[in-house]
N, CA, C and O atoms as CSV, one atom per row, in Angstrom:
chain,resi,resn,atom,element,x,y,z
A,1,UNK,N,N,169.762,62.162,55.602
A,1,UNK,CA,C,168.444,62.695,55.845
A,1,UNK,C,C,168.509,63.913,56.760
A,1,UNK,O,O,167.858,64.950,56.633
A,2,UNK,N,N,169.225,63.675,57.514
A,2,UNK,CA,C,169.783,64.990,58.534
A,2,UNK,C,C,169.966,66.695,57.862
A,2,UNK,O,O,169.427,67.758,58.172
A,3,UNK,N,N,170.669,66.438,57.148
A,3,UNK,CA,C,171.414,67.383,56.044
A,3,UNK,C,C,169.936,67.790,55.290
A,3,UNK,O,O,169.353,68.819,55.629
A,4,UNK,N,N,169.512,67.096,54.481
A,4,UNK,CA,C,168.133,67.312,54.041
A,4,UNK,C,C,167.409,68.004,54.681
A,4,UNK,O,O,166.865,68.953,54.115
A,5,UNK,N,N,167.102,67.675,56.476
A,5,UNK,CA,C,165.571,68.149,56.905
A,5,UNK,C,C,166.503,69.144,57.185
A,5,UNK,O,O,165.808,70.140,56.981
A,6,UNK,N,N,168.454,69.887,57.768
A,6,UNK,CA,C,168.842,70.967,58.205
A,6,UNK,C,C,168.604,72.204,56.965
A,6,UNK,O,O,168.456,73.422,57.056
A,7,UNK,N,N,168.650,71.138,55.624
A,7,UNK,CA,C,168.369,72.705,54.495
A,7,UNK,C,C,167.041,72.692,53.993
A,7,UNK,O,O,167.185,72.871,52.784
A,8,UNK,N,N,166.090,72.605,54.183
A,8,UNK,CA,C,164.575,72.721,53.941
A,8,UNK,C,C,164.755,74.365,54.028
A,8,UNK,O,O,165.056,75.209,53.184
A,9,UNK,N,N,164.393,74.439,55.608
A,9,UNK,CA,C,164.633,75.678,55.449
A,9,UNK,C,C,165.193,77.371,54.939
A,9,UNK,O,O,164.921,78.542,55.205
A,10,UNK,N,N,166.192,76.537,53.993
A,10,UNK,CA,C,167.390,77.815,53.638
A,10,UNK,C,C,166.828,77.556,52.382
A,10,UNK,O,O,167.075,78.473,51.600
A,11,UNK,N,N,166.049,76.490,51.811
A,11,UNK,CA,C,165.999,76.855,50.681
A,11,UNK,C,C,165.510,78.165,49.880
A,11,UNK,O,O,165.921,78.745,48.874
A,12,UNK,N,N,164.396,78.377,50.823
A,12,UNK,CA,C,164.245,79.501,49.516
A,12,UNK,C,C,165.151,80.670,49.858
A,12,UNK,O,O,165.408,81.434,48.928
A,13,UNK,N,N,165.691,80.935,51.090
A,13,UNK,CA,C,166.823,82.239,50.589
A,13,UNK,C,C,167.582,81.606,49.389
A,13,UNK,O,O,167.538,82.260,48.347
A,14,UNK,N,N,168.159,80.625,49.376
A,14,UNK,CA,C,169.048,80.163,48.019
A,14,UNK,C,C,168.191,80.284,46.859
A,14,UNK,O,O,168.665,80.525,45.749
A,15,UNK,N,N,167.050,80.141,47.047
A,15,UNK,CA,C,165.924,80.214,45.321
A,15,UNK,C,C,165.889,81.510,45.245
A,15,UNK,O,O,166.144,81.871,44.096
A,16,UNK,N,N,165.631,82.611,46.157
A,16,UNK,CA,C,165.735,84.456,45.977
A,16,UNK,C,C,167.066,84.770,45.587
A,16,UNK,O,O,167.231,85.950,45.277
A,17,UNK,N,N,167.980,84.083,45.525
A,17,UNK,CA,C,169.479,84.650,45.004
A,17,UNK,C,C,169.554,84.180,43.423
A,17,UNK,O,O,169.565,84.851,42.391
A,18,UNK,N,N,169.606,82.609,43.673
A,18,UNK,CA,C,169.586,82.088,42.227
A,18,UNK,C,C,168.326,82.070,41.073
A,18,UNK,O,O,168.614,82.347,39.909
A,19,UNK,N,N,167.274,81.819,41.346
A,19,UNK,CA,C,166.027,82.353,40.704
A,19,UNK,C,C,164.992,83.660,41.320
A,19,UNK,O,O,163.839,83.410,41.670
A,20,UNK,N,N,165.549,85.006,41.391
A,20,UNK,CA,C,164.881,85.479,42.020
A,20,UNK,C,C,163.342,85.712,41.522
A,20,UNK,O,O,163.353,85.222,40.392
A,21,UNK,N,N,162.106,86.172,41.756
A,21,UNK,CA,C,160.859,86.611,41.903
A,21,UNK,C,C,160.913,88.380,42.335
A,21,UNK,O,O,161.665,89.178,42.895
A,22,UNK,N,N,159.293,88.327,41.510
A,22,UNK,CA,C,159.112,89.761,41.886
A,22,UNK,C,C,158.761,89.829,43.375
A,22,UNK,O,O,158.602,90.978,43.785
A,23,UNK,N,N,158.611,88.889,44.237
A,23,UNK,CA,C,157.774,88.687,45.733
A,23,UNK,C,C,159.325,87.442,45.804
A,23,UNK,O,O,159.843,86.648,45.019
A,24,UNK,N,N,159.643,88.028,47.610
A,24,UNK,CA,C,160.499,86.800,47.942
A,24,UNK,C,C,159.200,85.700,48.948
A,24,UNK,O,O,158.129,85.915,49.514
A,25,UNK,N,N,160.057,84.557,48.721
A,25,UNK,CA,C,159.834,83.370,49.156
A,25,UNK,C,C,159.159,83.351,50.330
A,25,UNK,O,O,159.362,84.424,50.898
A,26,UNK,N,N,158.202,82.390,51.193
A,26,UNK,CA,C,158.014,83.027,52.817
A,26,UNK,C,C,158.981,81.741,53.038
A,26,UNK,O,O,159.323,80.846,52.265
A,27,UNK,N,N,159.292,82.008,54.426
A,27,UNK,CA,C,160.301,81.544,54.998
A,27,UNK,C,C,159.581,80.335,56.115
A,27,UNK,O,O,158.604,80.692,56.773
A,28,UNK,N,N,159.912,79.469,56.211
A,28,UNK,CA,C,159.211,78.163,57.100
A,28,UNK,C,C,160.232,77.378,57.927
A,28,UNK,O,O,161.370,77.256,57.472
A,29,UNK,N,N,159.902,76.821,59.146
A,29,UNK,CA,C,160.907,75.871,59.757
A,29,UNK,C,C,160.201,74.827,60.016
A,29,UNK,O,O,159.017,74.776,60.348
A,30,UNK,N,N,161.059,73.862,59.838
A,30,UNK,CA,C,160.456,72.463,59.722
A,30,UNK,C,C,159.922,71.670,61.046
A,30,UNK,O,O,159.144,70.730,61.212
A,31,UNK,N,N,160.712,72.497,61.915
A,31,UNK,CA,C,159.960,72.085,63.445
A,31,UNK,C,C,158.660,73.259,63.560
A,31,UNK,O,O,158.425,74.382,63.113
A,32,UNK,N,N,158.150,72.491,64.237
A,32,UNK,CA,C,157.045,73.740,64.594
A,32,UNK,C,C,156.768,74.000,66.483
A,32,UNK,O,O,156.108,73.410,67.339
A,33,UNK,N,N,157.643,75.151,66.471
A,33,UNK,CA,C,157.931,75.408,68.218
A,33,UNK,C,C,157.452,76.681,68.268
A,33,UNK,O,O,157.795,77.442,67.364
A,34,UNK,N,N,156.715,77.086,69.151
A,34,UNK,CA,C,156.333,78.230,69.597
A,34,UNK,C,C,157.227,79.501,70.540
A,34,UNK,O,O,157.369,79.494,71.763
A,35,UNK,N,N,157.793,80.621,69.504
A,35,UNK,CA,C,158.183,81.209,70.013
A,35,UNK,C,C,158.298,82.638,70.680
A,35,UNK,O,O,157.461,83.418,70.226
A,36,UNK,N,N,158.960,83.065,71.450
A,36,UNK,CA,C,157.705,84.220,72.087
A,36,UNK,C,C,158.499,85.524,71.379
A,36,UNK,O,O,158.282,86.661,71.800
A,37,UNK,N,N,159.540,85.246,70.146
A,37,UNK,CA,C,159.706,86.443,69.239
A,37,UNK,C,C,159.578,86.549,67.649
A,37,UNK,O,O,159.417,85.770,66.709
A,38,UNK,N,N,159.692,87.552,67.790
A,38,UNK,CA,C,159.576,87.378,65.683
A,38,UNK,C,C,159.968,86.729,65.019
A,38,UNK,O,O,160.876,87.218,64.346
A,39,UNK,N,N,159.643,85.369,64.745
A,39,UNK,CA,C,160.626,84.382,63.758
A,39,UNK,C,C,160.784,85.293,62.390
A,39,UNK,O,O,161.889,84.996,61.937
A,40,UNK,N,N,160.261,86.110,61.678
A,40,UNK,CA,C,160.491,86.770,60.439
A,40,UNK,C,C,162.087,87.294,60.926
A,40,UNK,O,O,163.154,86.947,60.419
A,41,UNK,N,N,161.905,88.083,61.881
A,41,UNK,CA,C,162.850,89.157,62.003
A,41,UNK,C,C,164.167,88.313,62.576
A,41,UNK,O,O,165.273,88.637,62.141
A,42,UNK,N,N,164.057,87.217,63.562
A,42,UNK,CA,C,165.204,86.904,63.886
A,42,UNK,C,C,165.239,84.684,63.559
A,42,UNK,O,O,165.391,83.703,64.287
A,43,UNK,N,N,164.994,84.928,62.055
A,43,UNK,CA,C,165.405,83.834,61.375
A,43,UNK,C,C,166.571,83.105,61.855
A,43,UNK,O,O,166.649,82.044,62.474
A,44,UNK,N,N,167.485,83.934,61.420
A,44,UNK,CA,C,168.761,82.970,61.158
A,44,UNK,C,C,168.885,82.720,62.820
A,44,UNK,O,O,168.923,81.557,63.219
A,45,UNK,N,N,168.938,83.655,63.626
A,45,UNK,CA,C,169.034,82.924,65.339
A,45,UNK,C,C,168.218,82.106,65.427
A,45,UNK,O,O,168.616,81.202,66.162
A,46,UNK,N,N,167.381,81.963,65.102
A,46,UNK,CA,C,166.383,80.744,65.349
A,46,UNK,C,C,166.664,79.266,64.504
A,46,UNK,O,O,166.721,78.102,64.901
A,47,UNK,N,N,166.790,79.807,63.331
A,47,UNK,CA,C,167.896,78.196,62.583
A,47,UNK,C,C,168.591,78.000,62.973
A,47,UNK,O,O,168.694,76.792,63.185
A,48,UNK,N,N,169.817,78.919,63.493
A,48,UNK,CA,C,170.847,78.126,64.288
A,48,UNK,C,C,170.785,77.289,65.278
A,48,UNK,O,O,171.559,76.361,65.509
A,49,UNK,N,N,169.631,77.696,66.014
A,49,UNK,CA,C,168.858,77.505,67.492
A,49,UNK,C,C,168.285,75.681,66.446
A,49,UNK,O,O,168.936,74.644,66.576
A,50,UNK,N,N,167.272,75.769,65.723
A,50,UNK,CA,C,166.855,74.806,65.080
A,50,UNK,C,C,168.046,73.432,64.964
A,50,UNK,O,O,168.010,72.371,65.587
A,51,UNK,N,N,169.234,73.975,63.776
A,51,UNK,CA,C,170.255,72.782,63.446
A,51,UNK,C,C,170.976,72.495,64.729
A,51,UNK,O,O,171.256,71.315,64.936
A,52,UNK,N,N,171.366,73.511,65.744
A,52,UNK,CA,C,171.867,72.971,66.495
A,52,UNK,C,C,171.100,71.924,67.583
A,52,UNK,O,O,171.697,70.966,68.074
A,53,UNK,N,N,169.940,72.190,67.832
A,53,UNK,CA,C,168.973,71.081,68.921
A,53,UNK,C,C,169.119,69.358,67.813
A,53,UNK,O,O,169.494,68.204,68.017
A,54,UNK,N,N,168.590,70.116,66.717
A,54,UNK,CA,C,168.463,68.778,65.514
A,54,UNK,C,C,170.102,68.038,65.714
A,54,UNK,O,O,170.091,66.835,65.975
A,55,UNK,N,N,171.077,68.527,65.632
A,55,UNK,CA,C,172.720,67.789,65.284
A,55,UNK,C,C,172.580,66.939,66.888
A,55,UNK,O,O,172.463,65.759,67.218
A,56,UNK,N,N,172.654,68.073,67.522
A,56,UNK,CA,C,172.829,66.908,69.200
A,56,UNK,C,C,171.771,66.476,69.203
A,56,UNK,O,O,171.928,66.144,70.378
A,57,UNK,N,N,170.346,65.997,68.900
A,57,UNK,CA,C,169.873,65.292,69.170
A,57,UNK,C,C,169.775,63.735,68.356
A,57,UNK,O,O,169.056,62.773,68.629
A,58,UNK,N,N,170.748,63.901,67.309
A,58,UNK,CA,C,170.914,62.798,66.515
A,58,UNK,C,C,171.801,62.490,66.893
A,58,UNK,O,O,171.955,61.285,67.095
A,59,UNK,N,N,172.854,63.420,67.187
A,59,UNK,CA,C,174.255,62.551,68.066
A,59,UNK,C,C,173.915,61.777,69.098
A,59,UNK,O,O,174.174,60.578,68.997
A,60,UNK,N,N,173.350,62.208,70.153
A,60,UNK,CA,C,172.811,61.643,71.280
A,60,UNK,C,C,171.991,60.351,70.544
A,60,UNK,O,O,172.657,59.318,70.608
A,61,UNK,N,N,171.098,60.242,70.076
A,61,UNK,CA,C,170.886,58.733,68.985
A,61,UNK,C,C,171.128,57.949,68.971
A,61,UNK,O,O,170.729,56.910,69.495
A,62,UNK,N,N,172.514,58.431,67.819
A,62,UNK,CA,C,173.182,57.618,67.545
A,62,UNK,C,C,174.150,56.675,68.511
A,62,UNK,O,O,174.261,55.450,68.489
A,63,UNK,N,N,174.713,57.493,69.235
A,63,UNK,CA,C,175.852,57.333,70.183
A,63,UNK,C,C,174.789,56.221,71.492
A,63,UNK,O,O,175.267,55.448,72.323
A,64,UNK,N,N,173.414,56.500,71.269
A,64,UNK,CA,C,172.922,55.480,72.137
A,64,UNK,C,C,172.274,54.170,71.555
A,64,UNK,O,O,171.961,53.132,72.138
A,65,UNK,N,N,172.150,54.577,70.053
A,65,UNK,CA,C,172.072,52.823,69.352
A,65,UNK,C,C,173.433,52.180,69.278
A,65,UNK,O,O,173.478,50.964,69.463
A,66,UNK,N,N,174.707,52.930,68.998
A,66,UNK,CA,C,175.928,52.663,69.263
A,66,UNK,C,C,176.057,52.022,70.491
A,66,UNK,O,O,176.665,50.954,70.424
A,67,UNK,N,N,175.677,52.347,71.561
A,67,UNK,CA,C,176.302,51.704,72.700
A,67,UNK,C,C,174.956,50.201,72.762
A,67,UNK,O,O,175.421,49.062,72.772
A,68,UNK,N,N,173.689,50.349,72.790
A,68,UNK,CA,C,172.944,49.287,72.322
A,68,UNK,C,C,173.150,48.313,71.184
A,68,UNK,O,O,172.358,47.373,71.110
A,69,UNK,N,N,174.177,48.427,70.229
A,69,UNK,CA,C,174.661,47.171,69.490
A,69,UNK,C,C,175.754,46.708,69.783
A,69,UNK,O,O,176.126,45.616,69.355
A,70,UNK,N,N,176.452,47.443,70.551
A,70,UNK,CA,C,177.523,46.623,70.768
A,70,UNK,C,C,177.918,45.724,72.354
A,70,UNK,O,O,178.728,44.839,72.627
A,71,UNK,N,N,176.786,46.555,73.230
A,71,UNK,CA,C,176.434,45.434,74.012
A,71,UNK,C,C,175.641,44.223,73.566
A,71,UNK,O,O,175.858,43.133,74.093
A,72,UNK,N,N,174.979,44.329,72.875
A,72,UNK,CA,C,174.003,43.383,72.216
A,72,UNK,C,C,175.222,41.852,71.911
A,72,UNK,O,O,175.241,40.702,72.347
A,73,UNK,N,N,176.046,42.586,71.011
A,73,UNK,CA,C,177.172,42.617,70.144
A,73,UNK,C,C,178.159,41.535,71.376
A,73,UNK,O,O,178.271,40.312,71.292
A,74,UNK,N,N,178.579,42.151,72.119
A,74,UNK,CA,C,179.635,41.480,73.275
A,74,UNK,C,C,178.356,40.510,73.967
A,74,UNK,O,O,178.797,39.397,73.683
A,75,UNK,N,N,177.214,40.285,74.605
A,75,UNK,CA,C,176.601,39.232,75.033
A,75,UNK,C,C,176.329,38.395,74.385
A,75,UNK,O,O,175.774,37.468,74.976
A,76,UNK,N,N,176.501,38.257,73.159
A,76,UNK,CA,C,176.052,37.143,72.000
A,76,UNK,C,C,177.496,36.763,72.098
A,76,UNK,O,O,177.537,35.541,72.247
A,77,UNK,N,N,178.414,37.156,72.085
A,77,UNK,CA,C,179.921,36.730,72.048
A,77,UNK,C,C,180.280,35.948,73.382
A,77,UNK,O,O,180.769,34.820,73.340
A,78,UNK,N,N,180.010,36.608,74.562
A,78,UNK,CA,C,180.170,35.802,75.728
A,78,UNK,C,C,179.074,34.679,75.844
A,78,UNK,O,O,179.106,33.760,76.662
A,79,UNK,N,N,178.053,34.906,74.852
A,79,UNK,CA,C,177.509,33.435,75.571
A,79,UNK,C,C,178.067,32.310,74.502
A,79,UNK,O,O,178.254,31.122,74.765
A,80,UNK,N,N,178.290,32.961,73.236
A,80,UNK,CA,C,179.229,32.269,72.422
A,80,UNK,C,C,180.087,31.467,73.092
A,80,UNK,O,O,179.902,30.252,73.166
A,81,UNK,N,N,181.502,32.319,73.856
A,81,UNK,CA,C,182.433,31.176,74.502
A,81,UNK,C,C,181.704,30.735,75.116
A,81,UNK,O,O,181.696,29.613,74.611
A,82,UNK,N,N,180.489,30.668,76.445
A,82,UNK,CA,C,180.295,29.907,77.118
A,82,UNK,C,C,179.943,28.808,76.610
A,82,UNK,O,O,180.206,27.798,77.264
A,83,UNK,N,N,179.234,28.657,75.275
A,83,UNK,CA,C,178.670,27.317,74.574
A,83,UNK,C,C,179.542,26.700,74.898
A,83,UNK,O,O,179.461,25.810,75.744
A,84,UNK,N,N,180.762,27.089,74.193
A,84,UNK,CA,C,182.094,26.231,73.750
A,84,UNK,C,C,182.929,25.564,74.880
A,84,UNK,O,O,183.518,24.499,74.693
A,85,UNK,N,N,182.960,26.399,76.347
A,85,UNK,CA,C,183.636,26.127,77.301
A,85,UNK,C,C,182.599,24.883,78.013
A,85,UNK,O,O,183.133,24.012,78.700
A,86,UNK,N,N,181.268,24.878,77.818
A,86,UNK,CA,C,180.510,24.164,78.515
A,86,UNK,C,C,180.157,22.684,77.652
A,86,UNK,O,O,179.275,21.877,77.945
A,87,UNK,N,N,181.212,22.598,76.411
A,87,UNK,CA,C,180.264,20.973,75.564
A,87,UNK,C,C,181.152,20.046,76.267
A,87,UNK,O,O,181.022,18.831,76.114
């Protein structure tokens, strides 16, 4: 899904190459952030700016449901032995 919401945006430069039109495409980003320069004019710095906040903020995520299942994960296990040490 990541990959998906990172090429929304590029699509239509890829539709003006491969199906072009007499009028190109308008150009859209899927976040909507207010910025204090020309998104027309400085697109691609601003997608980069875009995928890169989007990648680390799913890493960061992930890496924190990661550490939330596997503590989860090891306290179900230690109270496991304790059952066993305590019948």
């Amino acid at each position: 899904m990541t990959i998906i919401y990172l090429m929304a945006p590029i699509k239509p430069i890829l539709l003006d190459v491969i199906l072009p039109l007499n009028e190109s495409r308008p150009r859209f980003f899927v976040l909507s952030i207010e910025y204090k320069i020309d998104k027309d004019k400085y697109f691609i710095p601003l997608l980069c700016y875009n995928i890169i906040v989007v990648v680390t903020g799913v890493t960061i995520l992930i890496g924190i449901e990661t550490m939330y299942v596997t503590r989860t994960i090891h306290a179900c296990s230690l109270f496991s032995i304790i059952r066993y040490v305590h019948k």
